[in-house]
LUMVEXLO-792695 format. One record per residue (C-alpha): x, y, z. Coordinates in nm, 2 decimals, decimal comma. Last residue first. Layout:
{{X Y Z}};
...
END
This chain:
{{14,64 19,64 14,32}};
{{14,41 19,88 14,19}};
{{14,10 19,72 14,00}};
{{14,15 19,75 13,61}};
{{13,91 19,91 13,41}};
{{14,16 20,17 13,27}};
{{14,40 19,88 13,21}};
{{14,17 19,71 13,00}};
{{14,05 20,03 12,87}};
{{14,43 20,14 12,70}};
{{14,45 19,72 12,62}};
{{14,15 19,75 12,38}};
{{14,26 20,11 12,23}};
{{14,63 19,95 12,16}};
{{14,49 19,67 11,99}};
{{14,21 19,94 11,82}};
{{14,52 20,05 11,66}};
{{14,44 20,37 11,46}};
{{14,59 20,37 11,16}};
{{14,92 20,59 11,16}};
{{15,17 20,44 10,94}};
{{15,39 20,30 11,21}};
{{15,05 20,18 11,42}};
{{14,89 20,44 11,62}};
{{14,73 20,54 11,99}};
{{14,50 20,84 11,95}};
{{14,55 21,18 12,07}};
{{14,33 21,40 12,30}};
{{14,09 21,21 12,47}};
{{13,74 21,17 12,53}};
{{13,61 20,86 12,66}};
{{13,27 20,72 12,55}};
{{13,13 20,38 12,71}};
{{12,84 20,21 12,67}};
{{12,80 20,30 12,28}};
{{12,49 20,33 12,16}};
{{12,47 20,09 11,89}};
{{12,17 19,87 12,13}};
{{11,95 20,17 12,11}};
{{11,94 20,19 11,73}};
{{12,05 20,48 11,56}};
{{11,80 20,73 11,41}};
{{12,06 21,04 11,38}};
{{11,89 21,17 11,69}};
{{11,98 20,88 11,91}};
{{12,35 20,95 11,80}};
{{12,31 21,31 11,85}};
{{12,16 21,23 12,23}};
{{12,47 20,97 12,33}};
{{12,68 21,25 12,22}};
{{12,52 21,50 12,41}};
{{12,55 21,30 12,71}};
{{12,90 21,24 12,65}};
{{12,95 21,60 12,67}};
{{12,77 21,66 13,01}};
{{12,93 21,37 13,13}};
{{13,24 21,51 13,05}};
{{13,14 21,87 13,19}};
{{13,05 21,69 13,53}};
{{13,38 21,57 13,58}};
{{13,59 21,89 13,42}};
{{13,36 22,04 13,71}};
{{13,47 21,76 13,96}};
{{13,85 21,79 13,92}};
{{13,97 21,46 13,76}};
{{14,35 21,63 13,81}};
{{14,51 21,42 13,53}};
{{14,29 21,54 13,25}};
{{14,08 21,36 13,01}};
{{13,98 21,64 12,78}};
{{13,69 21,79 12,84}};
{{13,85 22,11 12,96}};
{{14,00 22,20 12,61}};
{{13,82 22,04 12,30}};
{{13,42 21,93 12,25}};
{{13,28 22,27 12,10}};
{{13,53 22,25 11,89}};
{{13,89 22,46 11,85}};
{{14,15 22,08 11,83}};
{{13,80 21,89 11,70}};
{{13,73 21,60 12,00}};
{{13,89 21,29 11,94}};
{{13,59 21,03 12,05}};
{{13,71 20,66 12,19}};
{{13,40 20,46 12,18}};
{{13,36 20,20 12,40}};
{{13,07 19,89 12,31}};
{{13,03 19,59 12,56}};
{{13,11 19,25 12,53}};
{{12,95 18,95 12,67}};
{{12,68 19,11 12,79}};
{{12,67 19,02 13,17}};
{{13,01 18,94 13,24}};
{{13,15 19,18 12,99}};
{{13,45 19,21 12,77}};
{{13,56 19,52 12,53}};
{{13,44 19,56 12,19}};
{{13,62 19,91 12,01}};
{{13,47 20,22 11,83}};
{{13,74 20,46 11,71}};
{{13,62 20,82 11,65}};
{{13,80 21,12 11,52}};
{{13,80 21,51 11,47}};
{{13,40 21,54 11,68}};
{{13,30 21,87 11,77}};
{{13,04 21,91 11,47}};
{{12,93 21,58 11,52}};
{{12,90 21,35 11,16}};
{{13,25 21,16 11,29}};
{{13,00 21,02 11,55}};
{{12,81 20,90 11,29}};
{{13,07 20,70 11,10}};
{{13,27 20,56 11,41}};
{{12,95 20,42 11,48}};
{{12,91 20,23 11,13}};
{{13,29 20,17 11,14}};
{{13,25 19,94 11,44}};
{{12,99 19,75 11,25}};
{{12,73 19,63 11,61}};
{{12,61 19,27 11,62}};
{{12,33 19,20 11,84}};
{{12,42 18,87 12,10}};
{{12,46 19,02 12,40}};
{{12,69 19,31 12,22}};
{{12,88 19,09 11,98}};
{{13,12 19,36 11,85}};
{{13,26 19,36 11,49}};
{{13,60 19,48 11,49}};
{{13,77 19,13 11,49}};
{{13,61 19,00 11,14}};
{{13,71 19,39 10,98}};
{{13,48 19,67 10,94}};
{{13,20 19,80 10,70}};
{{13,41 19,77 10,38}};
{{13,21 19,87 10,10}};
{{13,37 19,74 9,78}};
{{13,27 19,80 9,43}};
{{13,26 19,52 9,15}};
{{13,01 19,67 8,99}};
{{12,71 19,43 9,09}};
{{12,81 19,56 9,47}};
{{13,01 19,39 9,71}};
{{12,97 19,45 10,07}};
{{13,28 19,42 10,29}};
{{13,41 19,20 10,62}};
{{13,82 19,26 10,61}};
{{14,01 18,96 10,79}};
{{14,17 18,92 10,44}};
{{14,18 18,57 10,38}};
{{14,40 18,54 10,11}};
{{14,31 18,24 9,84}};
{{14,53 17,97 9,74}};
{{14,34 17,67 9,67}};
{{14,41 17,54 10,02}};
{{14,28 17,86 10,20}};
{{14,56 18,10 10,35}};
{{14,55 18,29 10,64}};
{{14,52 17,93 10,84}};
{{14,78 17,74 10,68}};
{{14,99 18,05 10,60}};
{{15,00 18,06 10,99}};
{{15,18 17,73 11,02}};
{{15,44 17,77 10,74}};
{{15,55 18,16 10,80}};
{{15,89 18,11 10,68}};
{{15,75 18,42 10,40}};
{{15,37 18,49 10,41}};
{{15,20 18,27 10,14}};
{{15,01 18,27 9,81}};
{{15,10 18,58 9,78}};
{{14,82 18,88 9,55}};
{{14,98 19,04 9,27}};
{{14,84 18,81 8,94}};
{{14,51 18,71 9,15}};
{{14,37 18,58 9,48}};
{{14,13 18,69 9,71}};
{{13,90 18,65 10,04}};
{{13,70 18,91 10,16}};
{{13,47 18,80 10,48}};
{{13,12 18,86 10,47}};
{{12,84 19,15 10,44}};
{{12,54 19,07 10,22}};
{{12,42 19,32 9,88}};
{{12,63 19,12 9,63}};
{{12,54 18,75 9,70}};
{{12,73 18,54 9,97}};
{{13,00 18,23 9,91}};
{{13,01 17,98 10,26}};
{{13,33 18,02 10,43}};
{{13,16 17,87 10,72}};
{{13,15 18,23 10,86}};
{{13,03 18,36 10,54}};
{{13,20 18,46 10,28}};
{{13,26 18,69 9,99}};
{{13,50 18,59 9,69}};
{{13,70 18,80 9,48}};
{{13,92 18,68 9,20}};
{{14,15 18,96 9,07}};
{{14,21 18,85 8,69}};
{{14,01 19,17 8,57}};
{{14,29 19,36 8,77}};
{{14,27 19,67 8,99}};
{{13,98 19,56 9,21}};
{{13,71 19,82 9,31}};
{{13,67 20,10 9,48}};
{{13,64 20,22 9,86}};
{{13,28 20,23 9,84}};
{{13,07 20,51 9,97}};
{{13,21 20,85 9,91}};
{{13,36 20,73 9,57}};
{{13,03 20,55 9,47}};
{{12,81 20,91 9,56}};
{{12,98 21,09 9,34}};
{{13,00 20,89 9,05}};
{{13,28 20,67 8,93}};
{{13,46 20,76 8,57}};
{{13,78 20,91 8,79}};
{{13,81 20,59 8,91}};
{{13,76 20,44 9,31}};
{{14,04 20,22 9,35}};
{{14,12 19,89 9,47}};
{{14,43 19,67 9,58}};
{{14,41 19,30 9,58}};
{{14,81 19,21 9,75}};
{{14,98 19,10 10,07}};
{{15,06 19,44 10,11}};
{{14,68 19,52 10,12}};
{{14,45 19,73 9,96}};
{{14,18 20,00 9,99}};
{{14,21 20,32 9,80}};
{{13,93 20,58 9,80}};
{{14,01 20,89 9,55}};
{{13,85 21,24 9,64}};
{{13,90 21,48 9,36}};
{{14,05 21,82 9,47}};
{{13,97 22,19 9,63}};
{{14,02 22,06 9,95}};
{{13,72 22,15 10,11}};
{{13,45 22,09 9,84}};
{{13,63 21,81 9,73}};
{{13,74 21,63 10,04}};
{{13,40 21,69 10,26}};
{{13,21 21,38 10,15}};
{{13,47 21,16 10,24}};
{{13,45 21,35 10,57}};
{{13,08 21,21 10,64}};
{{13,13 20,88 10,44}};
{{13,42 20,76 10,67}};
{{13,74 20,71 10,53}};
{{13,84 20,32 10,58}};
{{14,18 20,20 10,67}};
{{14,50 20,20 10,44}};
{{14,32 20,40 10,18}};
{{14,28 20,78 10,11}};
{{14,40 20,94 9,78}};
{{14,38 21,30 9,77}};
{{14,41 21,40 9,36}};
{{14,44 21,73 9,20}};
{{14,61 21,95 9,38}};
{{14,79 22,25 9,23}};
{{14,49 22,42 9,39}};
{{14,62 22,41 9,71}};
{{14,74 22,78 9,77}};
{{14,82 22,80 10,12}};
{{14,60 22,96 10,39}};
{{14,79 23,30 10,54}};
{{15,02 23,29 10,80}};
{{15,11 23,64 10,90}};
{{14,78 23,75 11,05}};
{{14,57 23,36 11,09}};
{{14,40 23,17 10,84}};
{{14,03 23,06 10,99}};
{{14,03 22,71 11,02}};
{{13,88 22,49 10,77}};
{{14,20 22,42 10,61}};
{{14,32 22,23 10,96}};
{{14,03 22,01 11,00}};
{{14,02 21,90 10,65}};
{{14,38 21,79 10,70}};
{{14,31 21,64 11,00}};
{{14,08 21,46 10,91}};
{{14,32 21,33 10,60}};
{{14,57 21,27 10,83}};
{{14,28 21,03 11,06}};
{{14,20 20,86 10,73}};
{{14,57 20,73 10,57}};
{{14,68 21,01 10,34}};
{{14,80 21,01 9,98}};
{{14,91 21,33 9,75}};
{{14,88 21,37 9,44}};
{{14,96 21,70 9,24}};
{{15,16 21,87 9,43}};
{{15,30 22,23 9,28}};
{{15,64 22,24 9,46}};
{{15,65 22,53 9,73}};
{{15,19 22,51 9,75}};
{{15,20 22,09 9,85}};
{{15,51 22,15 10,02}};
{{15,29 22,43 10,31}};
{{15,00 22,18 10,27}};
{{15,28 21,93 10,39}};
{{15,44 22,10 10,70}};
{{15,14 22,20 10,90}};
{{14,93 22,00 10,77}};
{{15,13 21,73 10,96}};
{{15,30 21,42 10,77}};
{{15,60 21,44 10,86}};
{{15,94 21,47 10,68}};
{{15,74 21,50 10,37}};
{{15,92 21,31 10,04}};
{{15,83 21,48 9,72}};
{{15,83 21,23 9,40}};
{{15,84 21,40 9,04}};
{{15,72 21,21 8,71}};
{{15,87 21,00 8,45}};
{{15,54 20,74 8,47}};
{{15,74 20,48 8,60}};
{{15,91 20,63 8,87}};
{{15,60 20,84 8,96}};
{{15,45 20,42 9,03}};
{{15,74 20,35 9,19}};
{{15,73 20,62 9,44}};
{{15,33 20,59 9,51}};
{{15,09 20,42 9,26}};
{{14,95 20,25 9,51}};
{{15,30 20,11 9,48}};
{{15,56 20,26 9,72}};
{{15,34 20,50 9,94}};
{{15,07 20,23 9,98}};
{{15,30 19,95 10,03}};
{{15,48 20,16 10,38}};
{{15,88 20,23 10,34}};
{{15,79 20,57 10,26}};
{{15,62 20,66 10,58}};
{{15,31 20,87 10,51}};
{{15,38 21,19 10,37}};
{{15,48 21,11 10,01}};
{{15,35 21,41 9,77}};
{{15,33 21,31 9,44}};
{{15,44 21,59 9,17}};
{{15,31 21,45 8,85}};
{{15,40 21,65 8,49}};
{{15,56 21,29 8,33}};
{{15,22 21,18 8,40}};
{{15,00 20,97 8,63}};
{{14,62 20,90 8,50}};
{{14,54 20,74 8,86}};
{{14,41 20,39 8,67}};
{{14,71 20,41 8,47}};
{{15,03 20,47 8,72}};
{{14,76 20,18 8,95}};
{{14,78 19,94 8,61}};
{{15,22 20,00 8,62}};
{{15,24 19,96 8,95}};
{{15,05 19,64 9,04}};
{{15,24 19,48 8,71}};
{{15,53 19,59 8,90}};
{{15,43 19,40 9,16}};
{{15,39 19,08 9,01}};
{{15,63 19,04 8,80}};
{{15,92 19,21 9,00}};
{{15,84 18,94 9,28}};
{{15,74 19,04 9,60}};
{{15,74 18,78 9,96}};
{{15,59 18,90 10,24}};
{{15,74 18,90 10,61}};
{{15,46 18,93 10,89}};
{{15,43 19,21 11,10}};
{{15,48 19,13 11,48}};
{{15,12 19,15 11,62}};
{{14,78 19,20 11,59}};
{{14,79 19,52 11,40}};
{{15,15 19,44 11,19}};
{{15,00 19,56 10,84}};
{{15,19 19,24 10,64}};
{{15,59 19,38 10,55}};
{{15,77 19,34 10,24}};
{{16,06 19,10 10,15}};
{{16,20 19,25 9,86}};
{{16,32 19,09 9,49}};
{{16,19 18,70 9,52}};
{{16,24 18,55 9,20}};
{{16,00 18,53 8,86}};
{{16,14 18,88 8,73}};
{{16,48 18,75 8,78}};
{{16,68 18,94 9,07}};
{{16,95 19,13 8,95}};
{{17,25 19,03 8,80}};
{{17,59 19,23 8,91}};
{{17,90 19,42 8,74}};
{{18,02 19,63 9,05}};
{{17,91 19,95 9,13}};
{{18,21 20,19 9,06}};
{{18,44 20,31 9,35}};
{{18,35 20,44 9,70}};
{{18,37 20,75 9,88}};
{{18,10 20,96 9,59}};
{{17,90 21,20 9,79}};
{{17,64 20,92 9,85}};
{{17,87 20,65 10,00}};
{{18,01 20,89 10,24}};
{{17,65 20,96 10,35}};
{{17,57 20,62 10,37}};
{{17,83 20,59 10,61}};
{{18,01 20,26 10,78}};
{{17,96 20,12 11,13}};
{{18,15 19,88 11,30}};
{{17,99 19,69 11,55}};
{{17,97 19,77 11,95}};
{{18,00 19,47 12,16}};
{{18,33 19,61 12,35}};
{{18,19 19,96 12,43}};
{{17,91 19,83 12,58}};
{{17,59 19,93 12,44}};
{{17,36 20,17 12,64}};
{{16,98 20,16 12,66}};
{{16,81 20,43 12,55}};
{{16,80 20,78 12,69}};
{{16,56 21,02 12,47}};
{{16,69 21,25 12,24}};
{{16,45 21,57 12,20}};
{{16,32 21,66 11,89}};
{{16,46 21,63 11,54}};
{{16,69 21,47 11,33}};
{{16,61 21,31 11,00}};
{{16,72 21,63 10,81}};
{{17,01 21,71 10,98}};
{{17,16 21,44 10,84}};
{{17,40 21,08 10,95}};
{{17,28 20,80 10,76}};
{{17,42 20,50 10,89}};
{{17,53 20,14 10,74}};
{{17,52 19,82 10,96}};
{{17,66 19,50 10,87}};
{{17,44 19,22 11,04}};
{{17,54 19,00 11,33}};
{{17,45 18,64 11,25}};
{{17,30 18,55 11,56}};
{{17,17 18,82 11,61}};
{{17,13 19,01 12,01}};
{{17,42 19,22 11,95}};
{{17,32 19,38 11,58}};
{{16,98 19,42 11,76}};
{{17,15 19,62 12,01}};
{{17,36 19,85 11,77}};
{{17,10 19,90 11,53}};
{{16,91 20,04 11,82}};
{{17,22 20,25 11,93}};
{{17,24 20,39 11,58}};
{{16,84 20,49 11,59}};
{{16,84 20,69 11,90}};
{{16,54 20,83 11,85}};
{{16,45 21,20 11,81}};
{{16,25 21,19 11,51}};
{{16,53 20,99 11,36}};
{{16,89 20,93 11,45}};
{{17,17 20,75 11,34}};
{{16,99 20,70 10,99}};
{{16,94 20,32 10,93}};
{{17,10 20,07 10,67}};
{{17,12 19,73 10,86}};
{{17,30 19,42 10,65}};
{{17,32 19,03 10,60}};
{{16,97 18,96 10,74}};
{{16,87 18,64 10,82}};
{{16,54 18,71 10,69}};
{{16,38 18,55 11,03}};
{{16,63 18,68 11,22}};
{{16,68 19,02 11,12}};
{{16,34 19,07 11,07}};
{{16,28 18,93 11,41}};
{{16,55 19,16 11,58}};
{{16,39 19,46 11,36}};
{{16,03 19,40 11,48}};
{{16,19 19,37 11,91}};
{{16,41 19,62 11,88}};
{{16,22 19,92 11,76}};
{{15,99 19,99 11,48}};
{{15,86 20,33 11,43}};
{{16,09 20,43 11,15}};
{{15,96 20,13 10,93}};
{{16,08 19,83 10,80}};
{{16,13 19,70 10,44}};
{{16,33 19,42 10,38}};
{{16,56 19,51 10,06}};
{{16,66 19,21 9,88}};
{{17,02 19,19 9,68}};
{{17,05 19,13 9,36}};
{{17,32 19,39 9,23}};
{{17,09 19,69 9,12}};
{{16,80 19,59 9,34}};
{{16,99 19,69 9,67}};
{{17,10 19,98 9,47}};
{{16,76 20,05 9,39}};
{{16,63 20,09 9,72}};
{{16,94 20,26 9,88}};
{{16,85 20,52 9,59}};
{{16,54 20,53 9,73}};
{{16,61 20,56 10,08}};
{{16,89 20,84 10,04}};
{{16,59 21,08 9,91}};
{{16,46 21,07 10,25}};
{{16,17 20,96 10,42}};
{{16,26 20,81 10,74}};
{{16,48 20,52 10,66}};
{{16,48 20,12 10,78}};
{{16,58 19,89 10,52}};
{{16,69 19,57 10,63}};
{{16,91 19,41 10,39}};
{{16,82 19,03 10,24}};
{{17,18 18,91 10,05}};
{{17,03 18,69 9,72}};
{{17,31 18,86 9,52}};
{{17,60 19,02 9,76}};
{{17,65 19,24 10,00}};
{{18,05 19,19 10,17}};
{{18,08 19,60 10,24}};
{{18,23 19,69 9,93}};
{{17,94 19,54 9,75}};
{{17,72 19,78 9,97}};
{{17,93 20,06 9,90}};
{{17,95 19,99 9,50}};
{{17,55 19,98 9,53}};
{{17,54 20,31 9,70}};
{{17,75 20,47 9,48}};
{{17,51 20,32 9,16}};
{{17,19 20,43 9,33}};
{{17,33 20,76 9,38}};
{{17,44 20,82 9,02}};
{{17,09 20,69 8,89}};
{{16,92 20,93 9,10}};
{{17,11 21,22 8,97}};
{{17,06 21,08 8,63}};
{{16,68 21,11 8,75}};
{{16,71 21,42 8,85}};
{{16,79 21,50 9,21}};
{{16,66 21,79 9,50}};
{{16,78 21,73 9,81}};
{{16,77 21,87 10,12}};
{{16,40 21,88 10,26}};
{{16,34 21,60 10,02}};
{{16,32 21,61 9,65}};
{{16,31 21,32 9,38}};
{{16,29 21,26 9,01}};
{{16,35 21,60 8,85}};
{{16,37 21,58 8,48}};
{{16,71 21,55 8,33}};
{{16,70 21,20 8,30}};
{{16,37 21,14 8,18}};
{{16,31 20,91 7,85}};
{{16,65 20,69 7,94}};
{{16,65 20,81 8,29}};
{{16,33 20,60 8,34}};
{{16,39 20,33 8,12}};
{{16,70 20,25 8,34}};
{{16,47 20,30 8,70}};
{{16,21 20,05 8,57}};
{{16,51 19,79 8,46}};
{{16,64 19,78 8,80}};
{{16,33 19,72 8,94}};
{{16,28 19,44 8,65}};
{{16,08 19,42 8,36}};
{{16,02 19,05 8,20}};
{{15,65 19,09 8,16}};
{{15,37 19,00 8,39}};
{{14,98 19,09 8,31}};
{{15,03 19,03 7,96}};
{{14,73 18,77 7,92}};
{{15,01 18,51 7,81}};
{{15,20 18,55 8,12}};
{{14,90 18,55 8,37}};
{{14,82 18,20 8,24}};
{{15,17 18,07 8,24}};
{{15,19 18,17 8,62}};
{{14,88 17,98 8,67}};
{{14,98 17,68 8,51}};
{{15,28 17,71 8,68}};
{{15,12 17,75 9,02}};
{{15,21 18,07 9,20}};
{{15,54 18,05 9,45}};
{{15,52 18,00 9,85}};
{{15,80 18,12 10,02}};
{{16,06 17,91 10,21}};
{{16,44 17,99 10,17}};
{{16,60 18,18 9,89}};
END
């Protein structure tokens, strides 16, 4: 299978005999599910609307065309959908006959799929020709050049995945250009039966998923069906899913926390009903969430701002608010929600408020329905598993008691012990005994509970003083005016770094319009900057901050830079005031 790093045998055994893994298989979660629910409806996009036999029936055409196509057992396929009903049935047909999906997402372009590609040594592409606009085919096309082993590559050709304007990419020539087949084809029955095939163990690599990617090309991790399906099956519990479930996927599909916190495979189990969002506005999902009666949905923080932002608006003639109260559940995890709009969720929203932090590489946590109000809007949960180890440290790795911020290292039944042909950083991400370094600094609390109050890059060294990004972020969210805040370090001579915060004003707020950043720089949009930032410095005094977590710099602007699940990339905010500060050539 090539190098990954497996879990001791004596540790294995151990997790064995306490029940945490089993002998299920993703193929075998998808059988029990049409056996108790195959007339039940198992998935719905924007065209489709299948039960789980329907399911069944797709993954088993699919299957049959990626056998046709030379896909074998032990075969890695990149995986790289927008969210689609197609993508989980290509899911399980990669799992039906042993292959290993790699998941990537929609926003990747040439340079994450060529490595995943390479590294994986991919035998096969599926993308959609076309998605948000982007010329996804000729992408395929140009990484399917530049391989060494030149992958097959399937298309999806819908309406559904195609919208706005198509930009001009670079052109293949004619006579480099690789066949193609269609997954379309596939799905409406082209192809014969699926082909008699084992899948992967429960002990073997089934998926290669991908690390967070913030500081660089995502790394490749390594699943196993008993280890993540036992993360499935205690998140289906700890989130009371039900055969009556509607979740509502809005973030990309592909991402861990739509998959298995509980996400896709977590309704799978449960027998309930998965709705896949073609974006994740509040414009087109609170509109889903009334049509089909969504139960759970899950947001990343600045969607869930925005959100609240949008259902606190006055309804407009003709568009009235939509009915939300089939909601339930907003879970919020893949960054942290600050207090002052975690607070806001239930009163706005009309539902419970679940904090989620977790990682692909593994320890996943969850508020509970049993927490109190004030440990949901100020932890982001605690550890799924009894066997999670957690350990707090200090910069010489030294353990801390509850109450003191380190680093979060972990290891337990889901977490890798190693990234996937990634020997020399495993040897620093990793400690010998097999724990995760996280990069997350948190606060434990006797419970168990997690605070995270940044990560061990986010925390700025302002001449020596120590300022929790997150902390600022926090208060500036408090401002009436303010959507968003992302507070970044940046270098100086003098201090050694120097504190920027990057403020999203409310779209209607006091804050919005003129004081935009604007290419003009007339002097009254000038002076009404200052003006704003002056106010801002003032409401942060006023809400007792000290003088040293003021932040030197505060630009206004009007969108935030993103990773392909929409956290805000402070790598991308970093460089933006690099080049800002910059001296013209």
């Amino acid at each position: 299978m090539g190098a990954w790093v497996p879990v001791p045998g004596d540790v294995a055994a151990r997790y064995r005999d306490a029940g945490y893994w089993t002998d299920q298989t993703f193929p075998g979660l998808l059988d029990a599910a049409v056996q108790r629910f195959a007339d039940r409806t198992a998935v719905i996009d924007t065209e489709t609307r299948w039960s789980y036999r329907d399911l069944e029936l797709a993954t088993e055409r699919v299957a049959a065309g990626l056998h046709g196509v030379g896909v074998r057992r032990g075969d890695r396929v990149v995986v790289q959908l927008p969210n689609v009903a197609a993508y989980v049935a290509v899911l399980f047909s990669c799992w039906r006959i042993g292959a290993l999906p790699v998941f990537a997402l929609p926003a990747h372009r040439d340079s994450e799929l060529l490595h995943f590609c390479t590294v994986a040594d991919a035998a096969a592409l599926v993308t959609a020709d076309r998605i948000a606009g982007y010329d996804h085919a000729a992408l395929a096309q140009r990484v399917a050049a530049r391989s060494a082993r030149p992958p097959v590559l399937v298309l999806l050709a819908a309406p559904a995945v195609v919208a706005g304007p198509a930009p001009r990419e670079p052109v293949v020539a004619p006579e480099n250009l690789v066949p193609t087949h269609d997954l379309a084809a596939w799905l409406a029955g082209s192809v014969g039966p699926a082909p008699v095939a084992t899948p992967s163990a429960p002990d073997e690599v089934a998926f290669l998923q991908l690390s967070g990617g913030t500081t660089g090309t995502p790394k490749l991790i390594p699943r196993t069906p008993q280890d993540y399906l036992y993360s499935v099956r205690e998140s289906a519990r700890i989130c009371e899913l039900t055969p009556d479930d509607v979740m509502l996927v809005a973030l990309p599909a592909a991402h861990n926390f739509p998959m298995s916190s509980p996400g896709i495979l977590g309704v799978v189990h449960a027998g309930g009903t998965v709705v896949l969002a073609s974006d994740p506005a509040p414009t087109t999902c609170l509109p889903l969430i009334e049509a089909e009666r969504v139960t759970v949905a899950a947001l990343v923080p600045p969607l869930a701002l925005l959100w609240l932002s949008s259902v606190g608006r006055p309804a407009r003639p003709g568009r009235p608010r939509p009915d939300l109260s089939s909601l339930r559940l907003l879970q919020v995890g893949g960054a942290k929600l600050v207090a002052e709009a975690a607070r806001r969720v239930e009163s706005e929203l009309g539902c419970r408020l679940q904090q989620v932090f977790g990682m692909a590489e593994g320890l996943v946590n969850y508020t509970r329905p049993e927490d109190d109000f004030d440990t949901v809007v100020d932890t982001q949960g605690r550890p799924i598993s009894p066997a999670d180890e957690v350990r707090v440290v200090d910069a010489d790795g030294r353990d801390l008691p509850d109450g003191e911020a380190g680093e979060l290292l972990t290891r337990g039944p889901y977490t890798i012990r190693g990234y996937y042909e990634a020997a020399d950083h495993n040897a620093t991400a990793f400690t010998a005994d097999g724990f995760y370094r996280t990069g997350d600094l948190v606060v434990r609390r006797p419970s168990g509970h997690l605070t995270v109050v940044g990560r061990v890059k986010d925390q700025i060294n302002r001449g020596g003083d120590k300022i929790a990004s997150d902390e600022i972020e926090n208060h500036l969210v408090a401002h009436p005016g303010v959507l968003d805040a992302a507070v970044v370090g940046v270098p100086d001579q003098f201090l050694g770094e120097r504190s920027c915060a990057f403020v999203r004003p409310e779209p209607d707020g006091p804050l919005a319009g003129p004081l935009l950043v604007d290419p003009d720089g007339s002097a009254d949009r000038a002076a009404d900057r200052t003006a704003v930032e002056r106010e801002l410095r003032a409401f942060l005094r006023g809400r007792g901050l000290a003088t040293y977590k003021i932040p030197d710099v505060i630009v206004l602007v009007a969108e935030f830079p993103g990773t392909g699940v929409g956290k805000v990339s402070r790598r991308e905010l970093r460089q933006r005031l690099a080049a800002d500060a910059a001296p013209a050539p």
